[in-house]
C-alpha positions in Angstrom: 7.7 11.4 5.6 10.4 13.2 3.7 8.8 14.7 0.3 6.3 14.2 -1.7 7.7 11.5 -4.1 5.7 12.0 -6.6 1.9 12.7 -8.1 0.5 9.7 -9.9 -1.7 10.4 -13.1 -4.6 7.9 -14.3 -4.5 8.5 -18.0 -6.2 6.5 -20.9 -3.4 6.2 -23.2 0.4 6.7 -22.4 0.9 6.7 -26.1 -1.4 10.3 -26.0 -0.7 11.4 -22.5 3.6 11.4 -23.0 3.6 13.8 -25.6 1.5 15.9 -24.0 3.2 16.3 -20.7 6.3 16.9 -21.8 5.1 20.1 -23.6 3.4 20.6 -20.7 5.8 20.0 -18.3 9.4 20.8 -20.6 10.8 18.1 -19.8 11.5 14.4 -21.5 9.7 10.9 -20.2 13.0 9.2 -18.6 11.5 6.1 -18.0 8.5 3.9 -18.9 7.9 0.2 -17.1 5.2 -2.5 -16.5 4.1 -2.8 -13.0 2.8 -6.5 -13.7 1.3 -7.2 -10.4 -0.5 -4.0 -10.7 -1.6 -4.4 -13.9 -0.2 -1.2 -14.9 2.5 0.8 -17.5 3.8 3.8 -16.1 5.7 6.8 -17.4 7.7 9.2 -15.3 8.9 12.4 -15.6 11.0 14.1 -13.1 10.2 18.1 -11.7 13.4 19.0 -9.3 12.6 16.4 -6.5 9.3 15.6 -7.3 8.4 13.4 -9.9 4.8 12.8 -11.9 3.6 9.1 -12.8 1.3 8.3 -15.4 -0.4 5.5 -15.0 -1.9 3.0 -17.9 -4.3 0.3 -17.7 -2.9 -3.0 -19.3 -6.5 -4.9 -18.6 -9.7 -4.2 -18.0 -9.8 -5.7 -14.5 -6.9 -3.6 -13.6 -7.1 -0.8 -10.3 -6.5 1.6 -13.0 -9.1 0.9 -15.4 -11.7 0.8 -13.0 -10.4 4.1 -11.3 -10.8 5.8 -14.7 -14.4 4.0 -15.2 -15.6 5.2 -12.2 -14.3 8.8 -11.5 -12.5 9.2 -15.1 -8.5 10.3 -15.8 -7.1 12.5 -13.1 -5.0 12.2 -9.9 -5.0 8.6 -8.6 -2.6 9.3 -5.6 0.1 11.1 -4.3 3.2 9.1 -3.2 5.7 10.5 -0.2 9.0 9.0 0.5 9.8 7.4 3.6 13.6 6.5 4.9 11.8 3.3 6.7 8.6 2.0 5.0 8.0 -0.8 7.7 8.8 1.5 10.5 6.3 4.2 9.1 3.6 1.4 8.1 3.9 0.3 11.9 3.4 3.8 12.9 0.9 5.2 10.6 -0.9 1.7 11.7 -0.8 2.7 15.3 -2.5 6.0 14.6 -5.4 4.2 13.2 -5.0 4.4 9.3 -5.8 1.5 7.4 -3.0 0.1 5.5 -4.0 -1.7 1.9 -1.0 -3.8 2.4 0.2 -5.9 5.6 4.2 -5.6 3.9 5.7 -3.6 1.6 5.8 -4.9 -1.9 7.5 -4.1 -5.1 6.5 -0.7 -6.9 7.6 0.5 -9.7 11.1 2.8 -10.5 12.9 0.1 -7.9 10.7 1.6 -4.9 8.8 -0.6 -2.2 5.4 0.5 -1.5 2.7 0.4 0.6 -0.9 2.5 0.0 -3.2 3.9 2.9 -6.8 3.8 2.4 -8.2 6.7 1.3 -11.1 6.7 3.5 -8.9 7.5 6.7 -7.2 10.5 4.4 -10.1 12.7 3.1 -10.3 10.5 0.1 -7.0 10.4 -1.3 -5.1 7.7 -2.2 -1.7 7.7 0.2 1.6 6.0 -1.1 4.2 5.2 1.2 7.5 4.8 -1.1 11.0 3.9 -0.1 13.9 3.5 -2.4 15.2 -0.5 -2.8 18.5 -1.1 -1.2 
């Protein structure tokens, strides 16, 4: 794993939430996009290498609305780069983590993804990211 890629951020309303962290944070929104297989809108800043996602329900069946039903707004995951996202899924496999994906698959800001169960990492939602080629 490189870096941490970036922090992503249930939130209940982009429209509310993208104001208030860029006060918070000093620094402009530089991209919003629809995840549609996710069901999601995003919003990302960027902080030197690291970057924060917010994250938007577009339905009510949607992993993100039911995150925030159950446990509220807050931290949904924390996403690390990877130089080789099969490579490390094969690995990280090996070592007995449970991967929510068998292949990498689309993500958004042009990344492939792949998320570990959080029951193998002390209940926190791992993202395997790797910049598209």
């Amino acid at each position: 794993m490189l870096k941490v890629e970036h922090i992503g951020i249930a939130v209940a309303s982009l429209t509310d939430a993208i104001p208030l962290f860029e006060k918070l944070l000093n620094s402009p929104c530089y991209k919003q996009e629809a995840v549609e297989s996710e069901q999601v809108q995003t919003a990302f800043f960027r902080q030197g290498e690291s970057k924060v996602e917010l994250l938007e329900a577009m339905g009510p069946d949607s992993v993100i609305a039911r995150f925030i039903a159950k446990k509220g707004a807050g931290i949904h995951h924390i996403a690390f780069e990877v130089s080789n996202i099969e490579e490390e899924m094969q690995r990280l496999a090996a070592e007995g983590f449970t991967l929510l994906q068998d292949k990498p698959r689309q993500g958004a800001d042009n990344k492939l993804v792949c998320f570990l169960h959080p029951k193998d990492t002390s209940g926190v939602l791992v993202e395997l990211c790797q910049e598209r080629k």
